[in-house]
N, C-alpha and C positions, 0 to 999 in steps of 0.2 A: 139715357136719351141719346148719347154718340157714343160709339163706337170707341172699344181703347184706341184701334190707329189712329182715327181721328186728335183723340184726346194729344194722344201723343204728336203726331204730327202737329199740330196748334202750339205747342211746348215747343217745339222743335224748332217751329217756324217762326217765333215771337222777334227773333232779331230782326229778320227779314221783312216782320210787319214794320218793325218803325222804320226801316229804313226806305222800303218801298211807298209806305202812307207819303211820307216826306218828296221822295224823287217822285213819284207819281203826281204829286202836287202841283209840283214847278215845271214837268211839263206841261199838264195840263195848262199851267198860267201861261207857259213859254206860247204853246199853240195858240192859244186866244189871241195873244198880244200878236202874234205876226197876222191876223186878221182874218185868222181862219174860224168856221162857227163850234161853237163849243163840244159840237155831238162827234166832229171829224176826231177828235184826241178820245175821245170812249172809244171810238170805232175801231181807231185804232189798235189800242191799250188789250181788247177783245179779241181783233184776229191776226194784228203783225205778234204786240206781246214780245217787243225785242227793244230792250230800254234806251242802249245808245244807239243804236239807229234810229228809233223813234224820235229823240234829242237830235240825232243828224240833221233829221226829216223835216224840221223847223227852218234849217236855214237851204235847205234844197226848195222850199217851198221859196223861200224870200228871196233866193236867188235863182229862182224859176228854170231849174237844170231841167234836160231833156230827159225822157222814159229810159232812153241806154246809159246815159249818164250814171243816172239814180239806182239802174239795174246793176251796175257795175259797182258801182259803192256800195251798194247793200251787201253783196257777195263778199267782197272785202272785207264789210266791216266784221258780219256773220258768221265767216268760214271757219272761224276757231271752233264754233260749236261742231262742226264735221269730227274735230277730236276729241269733243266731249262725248260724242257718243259711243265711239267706239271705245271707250273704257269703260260703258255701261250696259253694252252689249251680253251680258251676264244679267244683270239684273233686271232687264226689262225682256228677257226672251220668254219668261212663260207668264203672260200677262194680256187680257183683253183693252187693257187699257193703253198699251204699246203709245198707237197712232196720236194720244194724247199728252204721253209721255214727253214723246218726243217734241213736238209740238212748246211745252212748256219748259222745257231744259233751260233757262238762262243761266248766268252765271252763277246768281246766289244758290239757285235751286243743284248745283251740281253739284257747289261746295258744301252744303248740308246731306248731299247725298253720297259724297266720297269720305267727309271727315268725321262726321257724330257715328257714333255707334249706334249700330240699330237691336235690339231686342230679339231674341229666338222664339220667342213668347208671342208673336204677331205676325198677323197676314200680309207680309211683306206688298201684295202688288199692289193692298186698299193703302197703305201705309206711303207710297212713293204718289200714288193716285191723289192723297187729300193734300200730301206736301206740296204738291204741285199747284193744285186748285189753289189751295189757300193763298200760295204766295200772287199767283196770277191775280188772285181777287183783292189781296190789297193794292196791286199795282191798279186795277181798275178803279178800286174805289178812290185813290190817290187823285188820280187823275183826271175823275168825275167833280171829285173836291176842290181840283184848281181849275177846271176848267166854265166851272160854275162861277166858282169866285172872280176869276177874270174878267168873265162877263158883264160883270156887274161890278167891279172895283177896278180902276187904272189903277195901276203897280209896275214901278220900276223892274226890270228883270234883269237887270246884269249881275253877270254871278253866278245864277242858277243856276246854267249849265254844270257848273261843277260839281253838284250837289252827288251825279254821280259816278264818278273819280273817289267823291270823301265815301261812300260806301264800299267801293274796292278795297279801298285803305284799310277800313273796320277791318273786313273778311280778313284782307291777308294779318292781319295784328290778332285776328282772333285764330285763325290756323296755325301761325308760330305758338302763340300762346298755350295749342294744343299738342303739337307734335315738337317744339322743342328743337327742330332744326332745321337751323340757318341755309344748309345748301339748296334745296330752291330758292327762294329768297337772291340769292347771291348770280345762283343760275339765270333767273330771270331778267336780273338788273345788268348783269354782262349781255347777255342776248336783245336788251333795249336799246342800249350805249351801243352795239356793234350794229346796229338795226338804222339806227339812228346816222352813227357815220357813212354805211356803206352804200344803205339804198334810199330810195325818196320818203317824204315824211307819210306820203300816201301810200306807200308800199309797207312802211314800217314796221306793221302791227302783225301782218301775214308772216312777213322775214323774221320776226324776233320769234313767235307762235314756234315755227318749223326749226328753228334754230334754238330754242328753250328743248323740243322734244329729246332731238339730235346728242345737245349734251348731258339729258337725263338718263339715256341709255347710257352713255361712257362714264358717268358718275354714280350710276343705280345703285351700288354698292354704298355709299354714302346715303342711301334712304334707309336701308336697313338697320333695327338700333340694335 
C-alpha cells in the first residue's frame, strides 16, 4: 500500500512525531489563549510552518508590534535556515520537489536529514519528500489538537513556550549519542557565551550562528574520526 520511502521515512520520522504532536499542541493552546480564533494557529502551522517564530508570533500578537517590527524579527529569528540550505544544495538539486523542500526544512527535518543514514536501495527525492510532509503534518495536526482543545477548555499556559527548547535538547542528546563528538557541542556553547556577552540578546542568535560556522572551518579537522 506505501511505498518503502514512505515506510521508511515514517521510521525515520517517529521522533519527530512525538515531539512535534506535543510542541504543536501548545501552540496551538498558546494562540487561542491570547485571543485569537482557533483556524488562525492551522493557518498558520500550513503556510509559515516555522515553530519558534510561530511561538514568537504569540506574543507579537499580545504586544501588537508593527508589520516592520514583526518583518524584522522574523528574518532574525529564520535566517539560520539560509545555512541550512546551503549544506543541502546537493541533495535537493535533482528533484521536482525542490520548492517544497525548501519550504519544509525546519530544524528537525534537517537534522534527520544530515545525521541518519539513508539507504542506496531508494528514491532518495520521494524519500526527503515524505520526510518532510510527514514531519509538517504532525506539526499541523498538533496544532489543530490544541487549538481545538483551547477553545473549548481554559488552561493555564505558562511554561509552554519551552516545550520547544526541551526538543532542541532531545536532537542535540540524540546527535552526540550518534557521532560521538563532543566538539560541536563545545563549538556551539562558546559561540552562545561569546554571543551572549558581546552583542544584544536580540542579535544573539544570528552572532553565535555565524560565529559556530567560522570556528567549524578552524576546527574541521576535529570532525573527522
Amino acid at each position: 500500500m506505501f511505498s518503502r520511502e514512505f515506510k521508511i521515512a515514517f521510521k525515520t520520522s517517529i521522533p519527530v512525531m512525538m515531539g512535534y504532536s506535543v510542541l504543536g499542541f501548545a501552540f496551538g493552546l498558546l494562540l487561542v489563549s491570547s485571543t485569537q480564533p482557533w483556524y488562525v494557529a492551522v493557518l498558520m502551522s500550513l503556510v509559515i510552518y516555522a515553530g519558534a517564530l510561530q511561538f514568537l508570533a504569540v506574543g507579537f500578537f499580545s504586544s501588537k508590534l508593527g508589520m516592520v517590527d514583526i518583518f524584522i524579527a522574523s528574518i532574525m529569528v529564520n535566517i539560520r535556515q539560509s545555512f541550512y540550505g546551503l549544506s543541502l544544495l546537493k541533495k535537493f538539486k535533482k528533484t521536482k520537489f525542490k520548492p517544497y523542500l525548501i519550504f519544509a526544512l525546519t530544524d528537525e527535518t534537517y537534522a534527520l536529514l544530515t545525521t541518519i543514514k539513508e539507504s542506496e536501495n531508494i528514491k532518495k527525492k520521494w524519500y526527503y519528500f515524505y520526510l518532510s510532509l510527514l514531519n509538517q503534518s504532525y506539526w499541523v495536526f498538533g496544532t489543530t489538537m490544541g487549538a481545538l482543545f483551547g477553545k473549548m477548555v481554559s488552561f493555564n499556559t505558562k511554561g509552554l513556550d519551552f516545550s520547544l527548547t526541551a526538543l532542541f535538547v532531545v536532537l542535540a542528546i540524540e546527535q552526540y549519542k550518534k557521532d560521538k563528538n563532543l566538539t560541536p557541542f563545545i563549538i556551539g556553547a562558546f559561540a552562545s557565551i561569546v554571543g551572549f556577552v558581546v552583542v544584544s540578546r536580540e542579535n544573539m542568535l544570528i552572532f553565535s550562528i555565524v560565529f559556530s560556522i567560522i570556528l567549524m572551518f578552524i576546527f574541521k579537522k576535529r570532525f573527522k574520526k
